[in-house]
C-alpha positions in Angstrom: 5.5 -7.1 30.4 6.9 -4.6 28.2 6.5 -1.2 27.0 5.4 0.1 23.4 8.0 2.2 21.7 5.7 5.3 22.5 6.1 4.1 26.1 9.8 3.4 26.1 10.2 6.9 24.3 8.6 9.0 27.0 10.2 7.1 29.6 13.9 8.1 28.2 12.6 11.1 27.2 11.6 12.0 31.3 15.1 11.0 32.5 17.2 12.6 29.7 18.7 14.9 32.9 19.4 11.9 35.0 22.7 11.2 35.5 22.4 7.5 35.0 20.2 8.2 31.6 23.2 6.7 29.5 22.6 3.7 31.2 19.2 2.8 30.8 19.5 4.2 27.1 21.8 1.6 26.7 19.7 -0.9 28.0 16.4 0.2 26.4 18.5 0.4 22.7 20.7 -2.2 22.8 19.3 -4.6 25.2 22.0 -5.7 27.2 21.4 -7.4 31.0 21.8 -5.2 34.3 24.8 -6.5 35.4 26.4 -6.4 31.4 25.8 -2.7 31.5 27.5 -2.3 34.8 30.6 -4.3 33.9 31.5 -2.7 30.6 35.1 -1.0 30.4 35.5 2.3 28.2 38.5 -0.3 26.7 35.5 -2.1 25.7 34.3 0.8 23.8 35.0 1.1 19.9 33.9 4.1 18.6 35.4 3.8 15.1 33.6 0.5 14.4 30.6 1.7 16.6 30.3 -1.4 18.7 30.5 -2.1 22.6 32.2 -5.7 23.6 30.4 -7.6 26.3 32.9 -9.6 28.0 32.5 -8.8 31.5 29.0 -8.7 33.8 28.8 -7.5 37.7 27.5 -10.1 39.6 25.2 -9.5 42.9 26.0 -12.4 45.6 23.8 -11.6 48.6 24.9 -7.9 48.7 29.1 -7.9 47.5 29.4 -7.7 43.4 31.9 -9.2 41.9 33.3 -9.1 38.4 32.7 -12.3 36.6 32.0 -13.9 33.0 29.0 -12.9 31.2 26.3 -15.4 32.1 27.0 -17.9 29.0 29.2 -18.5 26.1 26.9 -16.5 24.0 26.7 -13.7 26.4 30.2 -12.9 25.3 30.0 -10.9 22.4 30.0 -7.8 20.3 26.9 -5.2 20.0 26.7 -2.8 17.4 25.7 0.8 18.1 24.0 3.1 16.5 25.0 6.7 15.6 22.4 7.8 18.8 23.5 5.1 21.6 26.8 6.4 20.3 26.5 10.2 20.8 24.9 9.4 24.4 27.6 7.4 25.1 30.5 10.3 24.2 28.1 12.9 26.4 28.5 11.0 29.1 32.5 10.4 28.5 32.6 14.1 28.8 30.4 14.4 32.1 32.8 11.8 33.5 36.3 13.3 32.9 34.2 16.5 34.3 33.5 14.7 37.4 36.8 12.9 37.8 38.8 16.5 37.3 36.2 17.7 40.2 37.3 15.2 42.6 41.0 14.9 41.6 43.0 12.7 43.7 40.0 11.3 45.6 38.4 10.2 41.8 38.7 6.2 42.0 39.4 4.9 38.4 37.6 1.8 38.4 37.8 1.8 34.8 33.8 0.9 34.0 31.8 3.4 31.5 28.7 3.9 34.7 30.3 4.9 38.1 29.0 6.9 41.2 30.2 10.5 40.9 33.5 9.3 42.6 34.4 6.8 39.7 33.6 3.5 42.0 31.6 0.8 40.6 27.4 1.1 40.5 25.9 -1.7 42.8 23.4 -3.7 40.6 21.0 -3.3 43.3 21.3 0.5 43.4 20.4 0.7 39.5 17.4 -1.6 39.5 16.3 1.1 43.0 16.9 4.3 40.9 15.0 3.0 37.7 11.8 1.9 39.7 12.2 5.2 41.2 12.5 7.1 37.7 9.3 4.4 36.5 7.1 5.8 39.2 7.7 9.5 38.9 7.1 9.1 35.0 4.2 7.4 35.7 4.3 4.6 33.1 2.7 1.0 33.4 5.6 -0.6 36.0 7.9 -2.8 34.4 11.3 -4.6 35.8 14.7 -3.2 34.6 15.2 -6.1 32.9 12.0 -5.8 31.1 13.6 -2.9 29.3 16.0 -5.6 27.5 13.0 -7.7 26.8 11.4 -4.2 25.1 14.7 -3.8 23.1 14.1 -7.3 21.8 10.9 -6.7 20.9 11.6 -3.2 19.2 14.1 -5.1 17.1 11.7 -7.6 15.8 9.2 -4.8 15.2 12.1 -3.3 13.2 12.1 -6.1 11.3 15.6 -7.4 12.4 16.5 -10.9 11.8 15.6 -13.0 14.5 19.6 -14.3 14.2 20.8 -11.0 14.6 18.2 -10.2 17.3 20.0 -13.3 18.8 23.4 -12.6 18.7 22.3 -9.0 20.4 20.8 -10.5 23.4 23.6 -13.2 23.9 21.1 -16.1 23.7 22.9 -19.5 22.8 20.2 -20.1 20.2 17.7 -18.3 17.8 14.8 -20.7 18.8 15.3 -19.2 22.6 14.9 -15.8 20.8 12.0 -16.7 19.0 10.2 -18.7 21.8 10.8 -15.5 24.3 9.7 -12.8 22.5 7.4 -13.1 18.9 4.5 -13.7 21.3 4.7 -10.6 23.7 3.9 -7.4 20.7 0.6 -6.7 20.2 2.4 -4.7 17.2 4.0 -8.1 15.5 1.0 -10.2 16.2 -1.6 -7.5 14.1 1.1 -6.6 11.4 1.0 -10.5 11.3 -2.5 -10.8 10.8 -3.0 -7.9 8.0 0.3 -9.8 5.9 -1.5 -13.2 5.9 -5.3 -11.9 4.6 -3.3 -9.9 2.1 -2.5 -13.2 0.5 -6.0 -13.9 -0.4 -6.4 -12.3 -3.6 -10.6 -10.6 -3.5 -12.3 -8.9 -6.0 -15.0 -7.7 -3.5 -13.3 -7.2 -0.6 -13.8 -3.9 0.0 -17.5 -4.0 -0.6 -17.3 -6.9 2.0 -15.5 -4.6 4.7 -17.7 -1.6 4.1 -21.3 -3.9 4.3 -22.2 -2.8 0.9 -21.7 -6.3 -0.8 -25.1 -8.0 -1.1 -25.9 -12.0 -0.7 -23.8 -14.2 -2.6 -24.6 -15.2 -5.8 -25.3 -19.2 -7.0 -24.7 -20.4 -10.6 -27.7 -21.6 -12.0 -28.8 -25.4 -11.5 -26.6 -25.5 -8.3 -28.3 -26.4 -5.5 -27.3 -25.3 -2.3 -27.6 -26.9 1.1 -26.9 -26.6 4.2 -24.2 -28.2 5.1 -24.8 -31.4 4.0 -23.0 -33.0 1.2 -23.7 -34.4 -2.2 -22.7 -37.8 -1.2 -24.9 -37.7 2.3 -27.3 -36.8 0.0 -27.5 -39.5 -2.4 -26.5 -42.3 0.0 -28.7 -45.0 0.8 -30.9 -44.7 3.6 -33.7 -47.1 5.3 -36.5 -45.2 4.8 -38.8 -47.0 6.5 -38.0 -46.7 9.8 -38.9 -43.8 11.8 -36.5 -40.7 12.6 -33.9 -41.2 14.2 -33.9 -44.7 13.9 -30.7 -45.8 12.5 -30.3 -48.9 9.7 -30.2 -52.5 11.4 -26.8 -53.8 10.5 -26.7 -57.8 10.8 -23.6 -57.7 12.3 -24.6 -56.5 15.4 -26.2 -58.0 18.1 -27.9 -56.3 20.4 -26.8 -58.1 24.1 -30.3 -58.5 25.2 -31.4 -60.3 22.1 -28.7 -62.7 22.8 -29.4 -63.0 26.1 -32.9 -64.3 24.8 -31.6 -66.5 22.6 
């Protein structure tokens, strides 16, 4: 399941004083997996070409995280940012250093962009808790965290993006996984669908049609209309001299009782 962009805009709008907000912003803009968002490095972090590298992911085994590769080839990549993901992201660079000048000594510089208040890493398992948490105080339709990257998928293709470039923002290894994932799950993309192919049929009464005003179609004259049966039913040869229903004897078929009696 995912959420509409009305949906997804109220939600962020709710936590926009949670201290994690920059988080799930990122997520909800930019699509990148739970354990991608907790792994990214402020070295990571270009701000003059407005992108974010994805080449580390935080990785839950039973209840210890470890750092580790994202979770294929493809996952290692680039992601562009737009001017908003990138003003959140400088916000929250600011809260940080206010934080770590707080704590001083006892600040642990772990290095990651998202960190508990004393600069340690977030525990995957924490972030997925706090957003269901933030879900059911907002009280939207309930949705997994990593339904929010499915939702920034979709709000790309609603956008219009290519489906390559919605591709290499996910990390999938190939467009047709893209495409198979997500072009079925908008409502949006399937009705904007819809209204593009009937606009290809060029009508001269449509709207008469769509507002019940058109009357009965008209026939040229000498054309004969029927009901679903064709000229050439029409004109073939039939036995008529059988009753209905009966169909015409064809010699070569023999009925198995007849040669039973012969």
């Amino acid at each position: 399941m995912v959420w509409t962009a009305e949906q997804t805009g109220r939600f962020l709008d709710f936590i926009s004083e949670d201290r994690l907000y920059p988080l799930y912003h990122l997520i909800a803009y930019r699509g990148l997996r739970r354990g991608e968002a907790c792994g990214v490095r402020w070295t990571d972090l270009n701000r003059t070409a407005s992108a974010l590298t994805v080449g580390e992911q935080l990785v839950q085994l039973g209840w210890e995280v470890e750092a580790g590769k994202p979770k294929s080839d493809a996952g290692d990549r680039v992601v562009a940012l737009d001017k908003q993901t990138l003003a959140v992201l400088d916000a929250w660079h600011k809260r940080q250093i206010e934080e770590r000048l707080a704590l001083g000594a006892a600040w642990f510089n772990s290095r990651r962009i998202f960190t508990h208040e004393d600069g340690t890493e977030l525990h995957p398992a924490e972030v997925t808790q706090h957003f269901n948490d933030l879900v059911a105080a907002a009280g939207l339709p309930p949705i997994r965290l990593h339904d929010l990257r499915h939702g920034a998928a979709t709000l790309a293709l609603e956008a219009e993006v290519d489906i390559k470039v919605v591709q290499e923002l996910l990390g999938h290894s190939t467009s047709t996984l893209t495409r198979d994932t997500y072009t079925s799950v908008s409502p949006r993309l399937a009705q904007e669908a819809a209204e593009r192919t009937a606009a290809l049929v060029p009508r001269t009464v449509g709207s008469r049609v769509a507002t019940g005003t058109a009357g009965p179609p008209s026939v040229p004259h000498g054309l004969k209309m029927t009901m679903g049966v064709s000229p050439e039913r029409e004109n073939a040869q039939v036995n008529r001299s059988a009753p209905p229903g009966t169909r015409t004897p064809n010699p070569r078929i023999k009925s198995p009782l007849l040669c039973q009696l012969s």
